[in-house]
C-alpha positions in Angstrom: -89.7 -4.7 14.1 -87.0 -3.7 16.7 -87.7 -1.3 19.7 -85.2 0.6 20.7 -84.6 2.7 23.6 -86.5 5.6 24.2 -83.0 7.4 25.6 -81.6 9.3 22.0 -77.6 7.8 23.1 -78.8 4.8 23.3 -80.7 4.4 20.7 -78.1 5.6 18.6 -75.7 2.9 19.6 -78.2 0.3 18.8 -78.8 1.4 15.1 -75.1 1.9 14.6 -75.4 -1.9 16.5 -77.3 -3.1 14.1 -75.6 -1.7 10.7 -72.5 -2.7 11.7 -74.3 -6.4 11.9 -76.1 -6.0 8.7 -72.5 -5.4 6.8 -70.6 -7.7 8.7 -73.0 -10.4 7.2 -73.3 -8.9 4.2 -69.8 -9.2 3.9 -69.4 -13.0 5.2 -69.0 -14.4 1.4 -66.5 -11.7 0.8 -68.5 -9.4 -1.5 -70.9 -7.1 -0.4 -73.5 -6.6 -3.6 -75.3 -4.0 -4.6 -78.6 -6.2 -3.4 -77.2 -6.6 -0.5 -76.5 -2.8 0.5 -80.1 -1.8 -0.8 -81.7 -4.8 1.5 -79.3 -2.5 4.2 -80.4 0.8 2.5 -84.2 -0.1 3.2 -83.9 -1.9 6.5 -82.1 0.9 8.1 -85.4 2.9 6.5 -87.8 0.6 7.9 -86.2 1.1 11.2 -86.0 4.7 11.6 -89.9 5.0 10.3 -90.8 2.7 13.5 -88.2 4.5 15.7 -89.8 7.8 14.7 -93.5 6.7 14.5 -93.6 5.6 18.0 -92.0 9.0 19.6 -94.1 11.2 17.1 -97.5 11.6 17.6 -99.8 10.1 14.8 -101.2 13.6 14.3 -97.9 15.6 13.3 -97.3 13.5 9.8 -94.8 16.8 9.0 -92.6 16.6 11.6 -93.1 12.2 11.2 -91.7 12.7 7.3 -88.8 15.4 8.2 -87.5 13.4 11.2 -87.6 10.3 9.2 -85.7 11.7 6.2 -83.3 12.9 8.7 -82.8 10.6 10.4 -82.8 8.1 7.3 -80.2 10.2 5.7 -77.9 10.1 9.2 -77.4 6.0 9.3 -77.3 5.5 5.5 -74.2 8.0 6.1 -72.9 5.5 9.2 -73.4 2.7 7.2 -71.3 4.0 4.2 -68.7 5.4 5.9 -68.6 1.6 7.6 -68.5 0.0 4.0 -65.3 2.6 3.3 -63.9 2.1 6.1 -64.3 -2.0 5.7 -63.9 -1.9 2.0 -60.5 -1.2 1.4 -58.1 -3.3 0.4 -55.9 -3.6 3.2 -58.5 -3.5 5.7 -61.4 -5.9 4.6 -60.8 -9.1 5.9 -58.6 -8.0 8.9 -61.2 -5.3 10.4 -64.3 -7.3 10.4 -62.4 -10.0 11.8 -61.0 -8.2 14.7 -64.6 -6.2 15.1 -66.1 -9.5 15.1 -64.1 -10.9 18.0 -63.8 -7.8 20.1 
Protein backbone atom coordinates (compact mmCIF):
# COMPACT_ATOMS: atom_id res chain seq x y z
CA UNK A 1 0.00 0.00 0.00
CA UNK A 2 1.12 3.63 -0.49
CA UNK A 3 2.49 5.86 2.42
CA UNK A 4 1.90 9.06 2.23
CA UNK A 5 3.14 11.96 4.00
CA UNK A 6 2.42 12.50 7.41
CA UNK A 7 2.12 16.60 6.52
CA UNK A 8 -2.19 16.80 5.87
CA UNK A 9 -1.21 19.41 2.41
CA UNK A 10 0.74 17.06 1.28
CA UNK A 11 -0.86 14.20 1.61
CA UNK A 12 -3.70 15.65 0.05
CA UNK A 13 -1.85 16.41 -3.20
CA UNK A 14 -0.69 12.92 -3.35
CA UNK A 15 -4.27 11.30 -3.22
CA UNK A 16 -5.58 13.89 -5.60
CA UNK A 17 -1.99 12.63 -7.40
CA UNK A 18 -3.07 9.44 -7.50
CA UNK A 19 -6.93 9.76 -8.65
CA UNK A 20 -6.08 11.86 -11.18
CA UNK A 21 -3.64 8.77 -12.44
CA UNK A 22 -6.21 6.21 -11.72
CA UNK A 23 -8.73 8.05 -14.36
CA UNK A 24 -6.35 9.10 -16.74
CA UNK A 25 -5.75 5.26 -17.23
CA UNK A 26 -8.96 4.40 -16.79
CA UNK A 27 -9.69 6.54 -19.55
CA UNK A 28 -6.64 5.43 -22.00
CA UNK A 29 -9.19 3.16 -24.25
CA UNK A 30 -11.54 6.05 -24.31
CA UNK A 31 -14.34 4.75 -22.10
CA UNK A 32 -14.15 4.86 -18.59
CA UNK A 33 -16.65 1.72 -17.34
CA UNK A 34 -18.47 1.38 -14.61
CA UNK A 35 -15.80 -1.53 -13.43
CA UNK A 36 -13.36 0.65 -13.83
CA UNK A 37 -14.69 3.65 -11.52
CA UNK A 38 -15.63 1.00 -8.73
CA UNK A 39 -11.91 -0.56 -9.01
CA UNK A 40 -11.21 3.61 -8.43
CA UNK A 41 -14.21 3.78 -5.90
CA UNK A 42 -12.47 0.98 -3.71
CA UNK A 43 -8.83 1.83 -4.18
CA UNK A 44 -9.33 5.32 -3.13
CA UNK A 45 -11.09 3.35 0.08
CA UNK A 46 -8.25 1.13 0.55
CA UNK A 47 -6.05 4.09 0.71
CA UNK A 48 -7.63 6.35 3.05
CA UNK A 49 -8.19 3.15 5.56
CA UNK A 50 -4.13 2.82 5.56
CA UNK A 51 -3.73 6.65 5.59
CA UNK A 52 -6.06 6.79 8.56
CA UNK A 53 -4.91 3.54 10.36
CA UNK A 54 -1.45 4.63 10.64
CA UNK A 55 -2.16 8.29 12.20
CA UNK A 56 -5.04 6.80 14.53
CA UNK A 57 -4.24 4.85 17.26
CA UNK A 58 -5.32 1.07 17.09
CA UNK A 59 -7.43 1.76 20.28
CA UNK A 60 -9.82 4.68 19.04
CA UNK A 61 -11.77 2.28 16.26
CA UNK A 62 -14.61 5.40 16.52
CA UNK A 63 -12.66 8.01 15.58
CA UNK A 64 -10.68 5.16 12.85
CA UNK A 65 -14.39 4.56 11.16
CA UNK A 66 -15.60 8.42 11.24
CA UNK A 67 -12.30 9.66 9.75
CA UNK A 68 -12.25 7.02 7.22
CA UNK A 69 -15.87 7.63 6.00
CA UNK A 70 -14.84 11.17 5.85
CA UNK A 71 -12.26 11.10 4.41
CA UNK A 72 -13.54 8.28 1.91
CA UNK A 73 -16.53 10.48 1.09
CA UNK A 74 -13.95 13.71 0.37
CA UNK A 75 -11.78 11.84 -2.68
CA UNK A 76 -14.67 9.87 -4.10
CA UNK A 77 -16.05 13.66 -4.39
CA UNK A 78 -12.39 14.70 -6.16
CA UNK A 79 -12.48 11.95 -8.25
CA UNK A 80 -16.12 12.67 -9.67
CA UNK A 81 -15.84 16.03 -10.10
CA UNK A 82 -12.45 14.88 -12.15
CA UNK A 83 -14.65 12.36 -14.29
CA UNK A 84 -17.12 15.63 -14.97
CA UNK A 85 -14.78 17.67 -15.52
CA UNK A 86 -12.91 15.12 -18.11
CA UNK A 87 -16.17 13.60 -19.28
CA UNK A 88 -17.59 16.04 -21.33
CA UNK A 89 -17.75 16.12 -24.70
CA UNK A 90 -15.60 18.92 -25.70
CA UNK A 91 -13.13 18.27 -23.13
CA UNK A 92 -12.29 14.46 -22.98
CA UNK A 93 -9.65 13.89 -25.17
CA UNK A 94 -8.07 17.39 -25.20
CA UNK A 95 -7.81 17.78 -21.13
CA UNK A 96 -6.25 14.53 -20.38
CA UNK A 97 -3.97 15.07 -23.10
CA UNK A 98 -2.72 18.37 -22.09
CA UNK A 99 -2.84 17.13 -18.20
CA UNK A 100 -0.83 14.35 -19.24
CA UNK A 101 1.99 16.45 -20.83
CA UNK A 102 2.05 19.24 -18.41
Amino acid sequence: MLKFSQDGPTADKQMRAVIFYLTTFGYIDGDFDQAEKEFVRNYVRKLVESRVNDAVPESDQKLRSELTLKFTAHFHEVFIRFIRKTSSKKCARPCLRNRIYW
